[in-house]
Each structure stands twice: as C-alpha cells, then as structure tokens.
C-alpha positions as CSV (number, residue, x, y, z in Angstrom):
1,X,4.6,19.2,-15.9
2,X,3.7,17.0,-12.9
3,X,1.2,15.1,-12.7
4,X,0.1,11.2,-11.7
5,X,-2.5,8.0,-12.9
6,X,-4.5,7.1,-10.0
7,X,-6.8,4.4,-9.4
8,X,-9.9,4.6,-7.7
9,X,-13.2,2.5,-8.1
10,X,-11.7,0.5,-10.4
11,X,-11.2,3.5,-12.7
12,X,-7.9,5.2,-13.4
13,X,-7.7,8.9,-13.6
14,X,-5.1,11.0,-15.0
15,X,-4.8,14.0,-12.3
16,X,-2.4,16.9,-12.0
17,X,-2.5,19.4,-8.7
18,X,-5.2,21.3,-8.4
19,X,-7.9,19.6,-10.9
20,X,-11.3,18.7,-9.5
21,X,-12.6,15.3,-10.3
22,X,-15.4,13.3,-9.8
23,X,-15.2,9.6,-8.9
24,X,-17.3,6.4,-7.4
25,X,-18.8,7.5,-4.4
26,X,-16.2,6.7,-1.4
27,X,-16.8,7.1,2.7
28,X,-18.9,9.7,4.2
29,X,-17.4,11.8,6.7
30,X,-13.9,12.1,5.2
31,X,-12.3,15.5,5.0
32,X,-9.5,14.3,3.1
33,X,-8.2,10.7,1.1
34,X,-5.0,9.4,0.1
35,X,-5.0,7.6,-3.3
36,X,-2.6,5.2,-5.0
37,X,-0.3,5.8,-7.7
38,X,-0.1,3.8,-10.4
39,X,2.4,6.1,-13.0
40,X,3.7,9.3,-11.8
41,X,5.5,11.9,-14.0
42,X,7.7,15.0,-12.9
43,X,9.0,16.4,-16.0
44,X,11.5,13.7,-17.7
45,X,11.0,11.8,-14.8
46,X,8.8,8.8,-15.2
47,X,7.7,6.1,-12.4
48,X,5.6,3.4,-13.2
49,X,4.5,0.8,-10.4
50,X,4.2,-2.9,-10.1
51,X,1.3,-2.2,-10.0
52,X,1.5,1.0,-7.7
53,X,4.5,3.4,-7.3
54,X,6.5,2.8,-3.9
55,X,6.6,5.9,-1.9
56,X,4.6,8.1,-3.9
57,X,0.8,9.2,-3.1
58,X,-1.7,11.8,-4.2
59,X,-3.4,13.4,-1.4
60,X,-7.3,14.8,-2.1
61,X,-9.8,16.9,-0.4
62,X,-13.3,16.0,-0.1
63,X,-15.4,18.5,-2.0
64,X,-18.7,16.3,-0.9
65,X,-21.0,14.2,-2.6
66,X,-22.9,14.8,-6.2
67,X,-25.5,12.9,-8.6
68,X,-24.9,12.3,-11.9
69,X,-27.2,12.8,-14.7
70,X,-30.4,10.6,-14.9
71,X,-30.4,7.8,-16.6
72,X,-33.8,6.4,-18.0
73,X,-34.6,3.1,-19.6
74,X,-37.6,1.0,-20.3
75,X,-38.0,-2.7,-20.5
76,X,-40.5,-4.2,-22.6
77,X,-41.7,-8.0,-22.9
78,X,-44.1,-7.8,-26.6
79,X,-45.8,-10.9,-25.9
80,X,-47.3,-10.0,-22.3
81,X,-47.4,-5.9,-23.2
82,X,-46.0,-5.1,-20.5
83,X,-43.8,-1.7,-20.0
84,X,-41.6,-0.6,-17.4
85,X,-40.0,2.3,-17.2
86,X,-37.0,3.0,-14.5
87,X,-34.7,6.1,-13.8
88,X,-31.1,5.9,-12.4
89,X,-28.9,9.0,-10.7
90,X,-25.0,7.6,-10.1
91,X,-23.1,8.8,-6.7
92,X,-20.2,10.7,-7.1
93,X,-17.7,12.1,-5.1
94,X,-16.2,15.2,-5.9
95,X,-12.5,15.7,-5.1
96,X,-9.8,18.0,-5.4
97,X,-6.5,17.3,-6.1
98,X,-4.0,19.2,-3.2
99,X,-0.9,17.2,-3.5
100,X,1.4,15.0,-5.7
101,X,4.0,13.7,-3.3
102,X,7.4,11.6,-5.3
C-alpha cells in the first residue's frame, strides 16, 4: 500500500491516492497544489525526510473552500454581569489527493 505524511498548516496528514481531505484554508484561485513529504511508504519501502523527503511530492486538486462546524462560546465577568456570547466557523480547504510521486 502506498501512501505518504504530509504537512500542511502546521498539521501533518497521513494521505494515500485518492482520499479527500480537508485542511487550513490555502490560496484562492488554485486549481491544483503540490505538498511536501515528510514520510513516504511504497510497500516495504520506507523514506523518511530530514525533515522532508528529497524528490518526492504529493500532488492535490483543489476541490474549493468549506466551513467547519460552528463553534460557540460565552465569556462571563461575575462581578460586572456581563455576558458575551461569540460564534466561530473555521475555513477549510477541501482537497483531493491525485498523485504520490517517489
């Protein structure tokens, strides 16, 4: 089985070809990205980079842009009574996985 640990956004992902992922919102107006590989695995071959893999890249296609789920809170202050609530939706980009190139 093939498949690769990228890093994007400060977040690693394990991916394989073909899988649809989300991650930290990236450019607008991209059809298609190139991501760094941190550990890539073709069967019993393993390649783990200092700190990426020379040579080897993981090629995406821009599926576009999502929000996450909302995310409430509310901040309080029991001496004044005061209240306020606030919402948050993260940006994600939604990508597809095309390519694992060795």
């Amino acid at each position: 089985m093939k498949y690769a640990i990228i890093e994007t956004g400060s977040k690693q992902y394990r991916v394989s070809e073909g899988d649809v992922i989300l991650v930290e919102l990236l450019e607008e107006g991209k059809k298609e990205v190139t991501l760094d590989v941190l550990m890539a695995v073709d069967g019993d071959t393993v390649k783990i980079g200092q700190p990426t893999v020379a040579g080897c890249s993981v090629t995406a296609q821009v599926l576009g842009d999502e929000k996450g789920e909302k995310i409430r809170g509310l901040r309080y202050l029991k001496w004044e009574g005061q209240r306020k609530r606030y919402g948050h939706r993260q940006s994600h980009t939604k990508l597809k996985i095309e390519k694992i190139s060795l």
